[in-house]
C-alpha positions as CSV (number, residue, x, y, z in Angstrom):
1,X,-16.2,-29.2,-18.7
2,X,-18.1,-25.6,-19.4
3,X,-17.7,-24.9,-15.5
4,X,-14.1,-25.9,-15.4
5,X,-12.9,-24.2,-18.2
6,X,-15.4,-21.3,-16.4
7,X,-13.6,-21.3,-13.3
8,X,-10.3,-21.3,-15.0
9,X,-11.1,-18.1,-17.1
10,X,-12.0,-16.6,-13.8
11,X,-8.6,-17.6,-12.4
12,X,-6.5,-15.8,-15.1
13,X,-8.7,-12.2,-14.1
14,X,-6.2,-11.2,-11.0
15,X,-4.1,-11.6,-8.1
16,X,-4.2,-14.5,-5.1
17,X,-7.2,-12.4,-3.5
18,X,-9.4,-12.8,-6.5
19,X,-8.3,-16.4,-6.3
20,X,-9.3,-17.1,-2.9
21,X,-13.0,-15.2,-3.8
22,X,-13.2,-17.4,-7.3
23,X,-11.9,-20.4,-4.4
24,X,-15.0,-19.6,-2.3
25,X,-17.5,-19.6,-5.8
26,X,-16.4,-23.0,-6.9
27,X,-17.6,-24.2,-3.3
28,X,-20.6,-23.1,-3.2
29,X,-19.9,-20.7,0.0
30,X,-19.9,-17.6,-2.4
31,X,-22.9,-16.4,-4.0
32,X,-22.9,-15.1,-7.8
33,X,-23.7,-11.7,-6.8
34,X,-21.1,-11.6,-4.0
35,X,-18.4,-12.7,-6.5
36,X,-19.5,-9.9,-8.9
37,X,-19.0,-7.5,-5.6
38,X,-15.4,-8.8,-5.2
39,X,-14.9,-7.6,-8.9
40,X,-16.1,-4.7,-8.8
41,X,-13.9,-3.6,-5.8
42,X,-10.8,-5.2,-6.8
43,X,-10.9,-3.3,-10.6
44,X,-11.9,-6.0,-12.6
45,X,-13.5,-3.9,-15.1
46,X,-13.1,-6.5,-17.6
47,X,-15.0,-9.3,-15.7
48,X,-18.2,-10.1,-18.0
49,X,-20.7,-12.5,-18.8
50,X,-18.1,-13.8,-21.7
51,X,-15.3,-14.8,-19.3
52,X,-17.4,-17.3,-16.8
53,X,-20.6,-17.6,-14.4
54,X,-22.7,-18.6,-17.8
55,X,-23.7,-15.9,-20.0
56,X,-26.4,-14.2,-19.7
57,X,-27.0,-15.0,-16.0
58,X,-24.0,-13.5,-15.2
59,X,-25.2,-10.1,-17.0
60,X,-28.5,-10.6,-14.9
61,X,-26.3,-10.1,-11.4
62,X,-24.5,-7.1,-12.4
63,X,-25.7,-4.1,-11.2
64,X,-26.9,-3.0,-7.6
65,X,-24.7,-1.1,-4.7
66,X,-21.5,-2.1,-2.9
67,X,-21.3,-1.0,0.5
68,X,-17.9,-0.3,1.6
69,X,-16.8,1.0,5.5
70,X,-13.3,2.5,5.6
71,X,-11.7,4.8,8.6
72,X,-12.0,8.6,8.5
73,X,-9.5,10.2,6.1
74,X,-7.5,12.6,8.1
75,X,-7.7,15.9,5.8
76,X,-9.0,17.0,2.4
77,X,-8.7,13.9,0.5
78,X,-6.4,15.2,-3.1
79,X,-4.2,12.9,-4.5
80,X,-1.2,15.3,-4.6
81,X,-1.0,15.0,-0.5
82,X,-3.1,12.1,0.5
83,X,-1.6,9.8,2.6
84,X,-4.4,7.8,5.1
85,X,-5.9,4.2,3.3
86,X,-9.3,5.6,3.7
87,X,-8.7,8.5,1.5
88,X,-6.5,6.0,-1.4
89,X,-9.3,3.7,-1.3
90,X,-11.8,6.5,-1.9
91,X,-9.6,7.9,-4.9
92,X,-8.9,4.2,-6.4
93,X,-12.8,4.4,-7.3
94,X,-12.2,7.4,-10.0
95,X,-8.1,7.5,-10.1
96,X,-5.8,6.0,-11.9
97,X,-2.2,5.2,-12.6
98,X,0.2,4.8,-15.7
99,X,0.6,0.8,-14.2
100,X,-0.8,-1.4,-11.9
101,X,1.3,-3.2,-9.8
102,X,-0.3,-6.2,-8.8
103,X,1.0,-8.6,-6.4
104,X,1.1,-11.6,-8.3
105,X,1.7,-10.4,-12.2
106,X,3.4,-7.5,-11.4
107,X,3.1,-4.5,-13.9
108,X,0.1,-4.3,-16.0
109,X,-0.7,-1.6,-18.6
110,X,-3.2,0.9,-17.8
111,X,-3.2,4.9,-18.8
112,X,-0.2,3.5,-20.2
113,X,0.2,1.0,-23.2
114,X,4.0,0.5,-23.2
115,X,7.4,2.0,-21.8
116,X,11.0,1.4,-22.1
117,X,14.3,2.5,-21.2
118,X,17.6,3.8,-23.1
119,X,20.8,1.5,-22.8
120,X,21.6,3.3,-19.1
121,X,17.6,3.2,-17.6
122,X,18.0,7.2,-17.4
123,X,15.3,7.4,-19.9
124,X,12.2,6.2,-20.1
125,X,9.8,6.4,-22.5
126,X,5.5,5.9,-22.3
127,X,3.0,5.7,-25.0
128,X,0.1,6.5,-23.7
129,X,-3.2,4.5,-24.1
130,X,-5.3,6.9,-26.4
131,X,-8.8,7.3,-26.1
132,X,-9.0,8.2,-22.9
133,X,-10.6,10.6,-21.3
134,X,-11.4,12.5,-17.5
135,X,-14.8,12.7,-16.2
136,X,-15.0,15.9,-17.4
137,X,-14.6,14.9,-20.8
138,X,-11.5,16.2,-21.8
139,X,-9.1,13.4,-23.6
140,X,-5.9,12.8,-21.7
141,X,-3.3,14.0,-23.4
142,X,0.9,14.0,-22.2
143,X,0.2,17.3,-21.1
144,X,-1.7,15.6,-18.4
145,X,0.4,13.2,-17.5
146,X,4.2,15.8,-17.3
147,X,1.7,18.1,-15.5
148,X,1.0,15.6,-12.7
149,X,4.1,14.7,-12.6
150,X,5.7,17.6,-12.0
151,X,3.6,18.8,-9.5
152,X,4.5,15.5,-7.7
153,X,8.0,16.3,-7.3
154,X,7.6,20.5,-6.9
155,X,8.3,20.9,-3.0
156,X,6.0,23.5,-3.8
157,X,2.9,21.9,-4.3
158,X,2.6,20.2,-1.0
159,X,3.2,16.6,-2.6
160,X,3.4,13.6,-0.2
161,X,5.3,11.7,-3.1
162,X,8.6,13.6,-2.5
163,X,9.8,11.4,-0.4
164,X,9.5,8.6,-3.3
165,X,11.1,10.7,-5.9
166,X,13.6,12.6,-4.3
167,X,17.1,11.4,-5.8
168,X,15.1,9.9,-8.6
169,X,13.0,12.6,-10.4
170,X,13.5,16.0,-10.1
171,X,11.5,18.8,-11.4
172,X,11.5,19.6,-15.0
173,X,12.4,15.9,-15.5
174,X,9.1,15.1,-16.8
175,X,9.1,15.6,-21.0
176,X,6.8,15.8,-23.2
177,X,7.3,13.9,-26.4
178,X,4.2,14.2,-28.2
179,X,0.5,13.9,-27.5
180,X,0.8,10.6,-26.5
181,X,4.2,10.1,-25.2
182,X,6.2,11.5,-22.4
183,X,9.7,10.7,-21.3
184,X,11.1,10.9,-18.1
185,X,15.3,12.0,-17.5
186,X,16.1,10.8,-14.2
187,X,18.2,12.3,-11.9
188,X,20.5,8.7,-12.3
189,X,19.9,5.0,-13.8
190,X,17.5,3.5,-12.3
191,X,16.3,-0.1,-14.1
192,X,12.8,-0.1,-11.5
193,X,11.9,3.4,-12.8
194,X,8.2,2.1,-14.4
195,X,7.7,0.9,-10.2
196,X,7.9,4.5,-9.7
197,X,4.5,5.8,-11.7
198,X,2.8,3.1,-11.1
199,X,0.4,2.1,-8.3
200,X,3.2,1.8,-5.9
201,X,3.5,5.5,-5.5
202,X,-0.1,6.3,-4.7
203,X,0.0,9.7,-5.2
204,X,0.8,9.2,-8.6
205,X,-2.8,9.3,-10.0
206,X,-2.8,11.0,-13.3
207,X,-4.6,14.4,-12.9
208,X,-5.5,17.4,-15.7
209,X,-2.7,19.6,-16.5
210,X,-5.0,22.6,-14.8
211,X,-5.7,20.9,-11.1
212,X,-5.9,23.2,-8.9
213,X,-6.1,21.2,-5.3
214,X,-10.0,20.8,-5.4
215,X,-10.4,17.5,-5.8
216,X,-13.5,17.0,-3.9
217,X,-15.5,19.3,-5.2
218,X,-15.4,17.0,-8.6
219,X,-13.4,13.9,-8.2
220,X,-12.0,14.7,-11.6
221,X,-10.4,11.1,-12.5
222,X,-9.9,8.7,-15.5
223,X,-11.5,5.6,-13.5
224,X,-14.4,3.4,-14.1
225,X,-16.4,5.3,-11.6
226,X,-17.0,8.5,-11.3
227,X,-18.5,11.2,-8.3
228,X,-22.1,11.0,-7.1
229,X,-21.8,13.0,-3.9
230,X,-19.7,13.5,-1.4
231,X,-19.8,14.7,2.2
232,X,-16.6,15.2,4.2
233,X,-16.8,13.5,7.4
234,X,-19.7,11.3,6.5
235,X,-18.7,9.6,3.1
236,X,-18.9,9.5,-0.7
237,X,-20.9,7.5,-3.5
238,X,-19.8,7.0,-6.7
239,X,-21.6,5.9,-10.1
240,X,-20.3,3.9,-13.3
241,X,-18.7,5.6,-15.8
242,X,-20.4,4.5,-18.6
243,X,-17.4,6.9,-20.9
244,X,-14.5,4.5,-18.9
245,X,-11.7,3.6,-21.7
246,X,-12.3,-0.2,-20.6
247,X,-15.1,-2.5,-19.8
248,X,-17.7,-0.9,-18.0
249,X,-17.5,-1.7,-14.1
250,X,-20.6,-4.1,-13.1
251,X,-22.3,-2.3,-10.1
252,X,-24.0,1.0,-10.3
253,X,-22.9,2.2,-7.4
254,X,-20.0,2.3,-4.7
255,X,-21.1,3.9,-1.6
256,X,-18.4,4.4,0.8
257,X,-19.2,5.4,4.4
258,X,-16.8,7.0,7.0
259,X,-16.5,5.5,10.5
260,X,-14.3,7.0,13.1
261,X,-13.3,3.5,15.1
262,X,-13.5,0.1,14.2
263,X,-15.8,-0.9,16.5
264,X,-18.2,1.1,14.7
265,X,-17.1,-0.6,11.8
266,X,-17.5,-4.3,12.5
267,X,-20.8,-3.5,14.2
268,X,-22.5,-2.2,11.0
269,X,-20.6,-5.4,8.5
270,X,-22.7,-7.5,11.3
271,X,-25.8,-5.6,11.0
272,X,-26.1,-5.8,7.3
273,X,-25.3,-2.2,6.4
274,X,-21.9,-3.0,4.8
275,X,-20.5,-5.6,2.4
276,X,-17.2,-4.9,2.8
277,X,-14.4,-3.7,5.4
278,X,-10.4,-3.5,5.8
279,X,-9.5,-6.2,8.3
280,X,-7.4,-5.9,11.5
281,X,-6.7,-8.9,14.1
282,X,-9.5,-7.1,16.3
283,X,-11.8,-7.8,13.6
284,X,-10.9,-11.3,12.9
285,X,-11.7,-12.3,16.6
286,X,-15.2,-10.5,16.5
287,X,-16.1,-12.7,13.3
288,X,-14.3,-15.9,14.0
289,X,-16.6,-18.8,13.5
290,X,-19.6,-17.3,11.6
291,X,-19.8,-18.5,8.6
292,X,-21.7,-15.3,7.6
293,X,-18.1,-13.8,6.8
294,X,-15.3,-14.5,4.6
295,X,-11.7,-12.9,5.0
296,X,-10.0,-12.8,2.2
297,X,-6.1,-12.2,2.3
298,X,-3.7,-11.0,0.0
299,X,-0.2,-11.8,-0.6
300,X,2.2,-8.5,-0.4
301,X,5.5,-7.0,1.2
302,X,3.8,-4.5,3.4
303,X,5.4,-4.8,6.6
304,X,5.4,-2.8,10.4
305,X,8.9,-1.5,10.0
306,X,10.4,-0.7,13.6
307,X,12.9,2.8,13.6
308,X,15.5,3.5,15.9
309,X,17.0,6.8,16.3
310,X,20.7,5.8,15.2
311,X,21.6,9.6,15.8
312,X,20.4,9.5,19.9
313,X,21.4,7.4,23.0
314,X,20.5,5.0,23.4
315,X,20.5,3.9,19.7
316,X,23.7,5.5,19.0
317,X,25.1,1.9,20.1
318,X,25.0,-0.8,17.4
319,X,24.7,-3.0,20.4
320,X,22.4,-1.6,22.1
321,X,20.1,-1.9,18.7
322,X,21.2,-5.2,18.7
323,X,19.8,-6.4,21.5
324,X,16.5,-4.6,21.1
325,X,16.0,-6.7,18.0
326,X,17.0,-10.1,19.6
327,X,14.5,-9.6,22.8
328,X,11.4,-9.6,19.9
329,X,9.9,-13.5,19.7
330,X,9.3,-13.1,15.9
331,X,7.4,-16.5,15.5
332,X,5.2,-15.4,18.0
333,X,4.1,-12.2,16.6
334,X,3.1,-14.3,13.3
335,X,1.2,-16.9,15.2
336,X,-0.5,-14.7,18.1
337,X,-0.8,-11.2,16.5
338,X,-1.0,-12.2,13.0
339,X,-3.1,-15.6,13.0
340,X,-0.3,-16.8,10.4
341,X,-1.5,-14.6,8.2
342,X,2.4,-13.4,7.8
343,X,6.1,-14.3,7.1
344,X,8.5,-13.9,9.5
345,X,10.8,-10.9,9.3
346,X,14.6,-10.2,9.7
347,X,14.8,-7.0,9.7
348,X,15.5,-5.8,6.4
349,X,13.0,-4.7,3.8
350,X,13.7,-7.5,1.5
351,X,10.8,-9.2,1.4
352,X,11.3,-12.8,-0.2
353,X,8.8,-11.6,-3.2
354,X,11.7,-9.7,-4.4
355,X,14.6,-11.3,-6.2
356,X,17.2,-9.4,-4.4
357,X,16.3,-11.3,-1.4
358,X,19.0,-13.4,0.0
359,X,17.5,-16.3,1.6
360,X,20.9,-17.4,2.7
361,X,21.0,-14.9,5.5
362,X,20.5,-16.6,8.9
363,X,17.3,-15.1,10.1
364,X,17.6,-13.6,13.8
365,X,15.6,-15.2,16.5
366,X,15.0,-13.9,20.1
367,X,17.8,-14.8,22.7
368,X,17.5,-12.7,25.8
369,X,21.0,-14.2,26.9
370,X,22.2,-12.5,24.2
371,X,20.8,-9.6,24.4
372,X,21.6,-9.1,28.4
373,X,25.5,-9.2,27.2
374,X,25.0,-7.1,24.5
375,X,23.6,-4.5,27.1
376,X,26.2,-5.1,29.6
377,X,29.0,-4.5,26.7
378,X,27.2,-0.7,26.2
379,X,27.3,0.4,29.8
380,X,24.0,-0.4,30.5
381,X,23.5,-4.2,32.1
382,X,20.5,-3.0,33.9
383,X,18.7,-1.8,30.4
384,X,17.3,1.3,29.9
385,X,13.9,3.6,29.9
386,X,12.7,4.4,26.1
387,X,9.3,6.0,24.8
388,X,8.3,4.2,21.8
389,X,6.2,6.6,19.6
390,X,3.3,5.6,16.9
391,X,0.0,5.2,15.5
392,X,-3.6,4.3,16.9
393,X,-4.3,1.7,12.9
394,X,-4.4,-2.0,12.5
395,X,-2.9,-4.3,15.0
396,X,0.1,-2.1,15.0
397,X,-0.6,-0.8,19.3
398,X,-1.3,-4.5,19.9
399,X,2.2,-5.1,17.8
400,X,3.9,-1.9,20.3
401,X,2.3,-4.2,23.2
402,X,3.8,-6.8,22.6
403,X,7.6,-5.1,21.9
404,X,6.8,-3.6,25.1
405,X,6.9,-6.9,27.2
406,X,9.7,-8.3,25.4
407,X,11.8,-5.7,25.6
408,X,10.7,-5.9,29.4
409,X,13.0,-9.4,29.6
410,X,16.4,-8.0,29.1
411,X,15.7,-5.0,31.3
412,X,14.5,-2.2,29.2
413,X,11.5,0.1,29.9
414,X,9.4,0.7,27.0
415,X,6.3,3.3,27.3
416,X,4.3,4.1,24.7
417,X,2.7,6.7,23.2
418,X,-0.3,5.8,20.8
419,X,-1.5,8.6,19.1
420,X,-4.0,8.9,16.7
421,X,-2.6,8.6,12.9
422,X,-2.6,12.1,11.7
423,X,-1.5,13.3,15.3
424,X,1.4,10.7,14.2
425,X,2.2,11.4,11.0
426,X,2.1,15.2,11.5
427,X,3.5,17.1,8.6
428,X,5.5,14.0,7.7
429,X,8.4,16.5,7.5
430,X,11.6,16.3,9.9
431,X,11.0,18.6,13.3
432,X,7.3,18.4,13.2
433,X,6.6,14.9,12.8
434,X,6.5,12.1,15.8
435,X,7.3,9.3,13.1
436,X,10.2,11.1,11.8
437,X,11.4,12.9,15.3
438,X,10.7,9.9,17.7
439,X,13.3,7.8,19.3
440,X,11.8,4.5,18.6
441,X,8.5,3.8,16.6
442,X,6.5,1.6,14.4
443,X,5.2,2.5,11.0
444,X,3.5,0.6,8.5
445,X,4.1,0.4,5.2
446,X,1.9,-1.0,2.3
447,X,2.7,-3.4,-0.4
448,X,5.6,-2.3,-3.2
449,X,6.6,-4.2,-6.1
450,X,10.2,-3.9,-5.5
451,X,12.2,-3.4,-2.3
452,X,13.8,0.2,-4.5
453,X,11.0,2.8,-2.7
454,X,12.2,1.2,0.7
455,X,15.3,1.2,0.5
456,X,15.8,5.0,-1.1
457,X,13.1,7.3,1.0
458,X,13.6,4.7,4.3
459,X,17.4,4.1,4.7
460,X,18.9,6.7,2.4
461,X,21.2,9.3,4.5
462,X,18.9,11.5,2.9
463,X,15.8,10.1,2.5
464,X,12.2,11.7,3.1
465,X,11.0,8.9,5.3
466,X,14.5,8.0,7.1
467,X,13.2,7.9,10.8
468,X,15.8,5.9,11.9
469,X,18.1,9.1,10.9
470,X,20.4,6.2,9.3
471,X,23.5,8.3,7.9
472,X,26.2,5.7,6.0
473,X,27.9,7.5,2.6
474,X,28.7,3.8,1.4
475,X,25.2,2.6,1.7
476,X,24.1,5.5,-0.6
477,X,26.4,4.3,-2.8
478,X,25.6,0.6,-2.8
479,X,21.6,1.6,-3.1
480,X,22.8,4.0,-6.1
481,X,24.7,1.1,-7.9
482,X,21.8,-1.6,-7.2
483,X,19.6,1.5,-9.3
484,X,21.7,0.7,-12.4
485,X,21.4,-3.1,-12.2
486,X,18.3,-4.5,-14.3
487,X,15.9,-6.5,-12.3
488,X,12.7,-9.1,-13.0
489,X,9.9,-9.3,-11.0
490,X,10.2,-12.9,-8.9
491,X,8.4,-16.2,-8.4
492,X,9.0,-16.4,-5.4
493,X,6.2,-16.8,-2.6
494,X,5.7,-12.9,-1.1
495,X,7.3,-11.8,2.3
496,X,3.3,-11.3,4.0
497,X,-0.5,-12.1,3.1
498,X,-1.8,-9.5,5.5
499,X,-6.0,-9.7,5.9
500,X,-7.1,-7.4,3.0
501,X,-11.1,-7.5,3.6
502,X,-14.1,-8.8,5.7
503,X,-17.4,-9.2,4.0
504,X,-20.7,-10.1,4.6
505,X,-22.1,-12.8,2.5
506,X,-25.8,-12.1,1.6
């Protein structure tokens, strides 16, 4: 009975990927230590020798290094601009935000203890946890925390979270209460507001009131680790805060290492010299049938959304769009590309994890037919030529592949251009950006806690990351009444459990 109730403390710690790890343990393919890695890198700070693996043995395995490989971050990694996963993941070691949203119990308290809105959700009030303080040591105080926000949403400061906040926070919206509470006026109602400063917006990591863009020179953060060294290009290592506001984390050490391709990447997990590594298809065929690695997958909404230029031929034609979308063989992206590691899309950025997803909507299915009359009603029965713009991460130029030759049925010419992801991304401003000035492209886009962030800064006429150049007044004003209407987080089953991690059991 001690192991069971064991194993079910365990289960109660986190999300479906912790699950699948604690899964693993109580087979016997996961080792103790292994399991404490897994902790470790998914924040459970709180995971001690009081809450499973017996005691004092578990106490024994803490400790040691956890040996992480992630891609090279494409500039100076600050949270104000950062955008690439390699520099997040480098910052999730020593930052951290108001709330955590996790996939599977949604908000959780972190810098902040509570928050609520007025009777309209255009003001919200945090209490902050108290207690807390940066690396420095200096106590976080609401000073911090309006100062962080509003360099977020100054156009000024060279923020990458404009695009989340524009039409919901503006600058000087940000108030401070007292030293630990701040309240936020927004520029409308808006009932998924605490979405918006937590973990969903990444940039949102709360930062001293007197940051001055030099992040790397200290790593200044709140978080359970903190800086060791760090050498751009090459990689960083990180220590445990032994000052952290919660339980202490149980390694030592994170020591991140910086690799260029994912070959190189693989290659190393294989050799020994990393425990960990994000996971692409690629990856999954280069381990598939050792037993010396686990993937582990979690369940989210991050999705490959495809843009079409809505303001240029040929995308100009609804029809034409149209048949674009019914040439793609949806079922066999999931089962070739994704080794069922996905959900089917339709489309849409309702993902069936949020409760405004309308499952009655008939989900669209290829039908080439279709698509052929489609083109022959816009003038072009032969098809057409089209470059399809985006970025050389994760499966997505095995994903542009695959369009490419479906596309290729109905009579339209897709070439592609695969550049490298900051070559891609560019500015990430409209005019000097090939995800926002392309024709047609595919951009990925991680795992949010409600469909609100998609909908406002992807569809919005005038929305930071609208690359379709979608323009439709009464859609801004559907998405701005949907803001005032109070939603739950849903039990439903999520839209995608993309691969999350590789390791290499030891």
């Amino acid at each position: 009975m001690t192991k069971r109730r064991d194993i079910d403390a365990l289960r109660s710690l986190s999300g479906d990927i912790w699950n699948v790890a604690v899964d693993e343990y109580q087979g016997g393919f996961l080792k103790r230590r292994d399991l404490l890695k897994y902790a470790a890198l998914l924040g459970l700070t709180g995971f001690s020798a009081s809450q499973g693996l017996g005691g004092a043995r578990a106490a024994a395995a803490a400790g040691g290094t956890v040996r992480v490989g992630l891609g090279q971050p494409t500039k100076a990694i600050d949270p104000v601009s950062v955008t690439d996963p390699a520099s997040i993941g480098v910052i999730s070691q020593v930052g951290e935000y108001l709330i955590l949203d996790d996939p599977k119990d949604g908000l959780q308290p972190k810098l902040a203890l509570s928050w609520e809105a007025n009777e309209t959700a255009s003001r919200w009030t945090f209490k902050l946890r108290p207690g807390v303080k940066f690396h420095d040591g200096r106590a976080v105080t609401a000073k911090d925390v309006v100062a962080s926000f509003e360099r977020l949403v100054d156009s000024a400061s060279g923020s990458s979270a404009l695009s989340a906040y524009k039409g919901i926070l503006s600058k000087g919206g940000a108030k401070l209460v007292d030293e630990q509470t701040v309240a936020f006026e927004l520029d409308g109602p808006n009932s998924n507001f605490p979405f918006y400063v937590s973990s969903d917006v990444y940039n949102a990591v709360i930062l001293p009131a007197d940051y001055a863009g030099d992040f790397e020179k200290t790593f200044n953060g709140t978080g359970p680790f903190k800086l060791e060294s760090f050498r751009p290009k090459q990689g960083a290592s990180f220590v445990r805060n032994d000052d952290y506001w919660g339980d202490k984390a149980l390694p030592d050490r994170i020591e991140i290492k910086f690799f260029d391709d994912e070959q190189a990447q693989v290659l190393a997990l294989q050799a020994g010299q990393l425990d960990v590594i994000p996971s692409t298809t690629r990856l999954e065929l280069a381990i598939e049938g050792n037993p010396n690695f686990k993937l582990l997958s979690v369940q989210a909404s991050s999705h490959d959304q495809v843009h079409l230029r809505t303001d240029q031929a040929p995308f100009t034609d609804k029809g034409v769009r149209r048949a674009l979308a019914l040439t793609l063989d949806r079922e066999a992206v999931v089962r070739g590309l994704l080794k069922g590691r996905a959900v089917v899309g339709n489309d849409t950025p309702f993902a069936p994890i949020f409760p405004s997803a309308d499952p009655s909507v008939p989900q669209r299915k290829q039908d080439i037919a279709e698509a052929k009359r489609l083109l022959g009603e816009a003038g072009v029965p032969n098809g057409f030529e089209v470059t399809l713009t985006t970025e050389r991460a994760y499966d997505i130029p095995d994903y542009a592949v695959l369009i490419q030759n479906f596309a290729k049925k109905a009579g339209i010419d897709i070439k592609l251009n695969v550049l490298p992801q900051d070559a891609y991304y560019g500015s990430a401003k409209f005019g000097s950006s090939p995800w926002l000035d392309s024709n047609l492209g595919i951009t990925d886009f991680g795992h949010r806690g409600t469909p609100d962030i998609f909908l406002n800064a992807t569809l919005k006429s005038s929305g930071a990351w609208n690359a379709a150049h979608f323009n439709n007044p009464a859609y801004d004003a559907l998405l701005l009444a949907a803001r005032r209407v109070t939603s739950r987080r849903s039990a439903l089953p999520p839209a995608r459990s993309r691969p999350c991690c590789s390791t290499r059991r030891r």
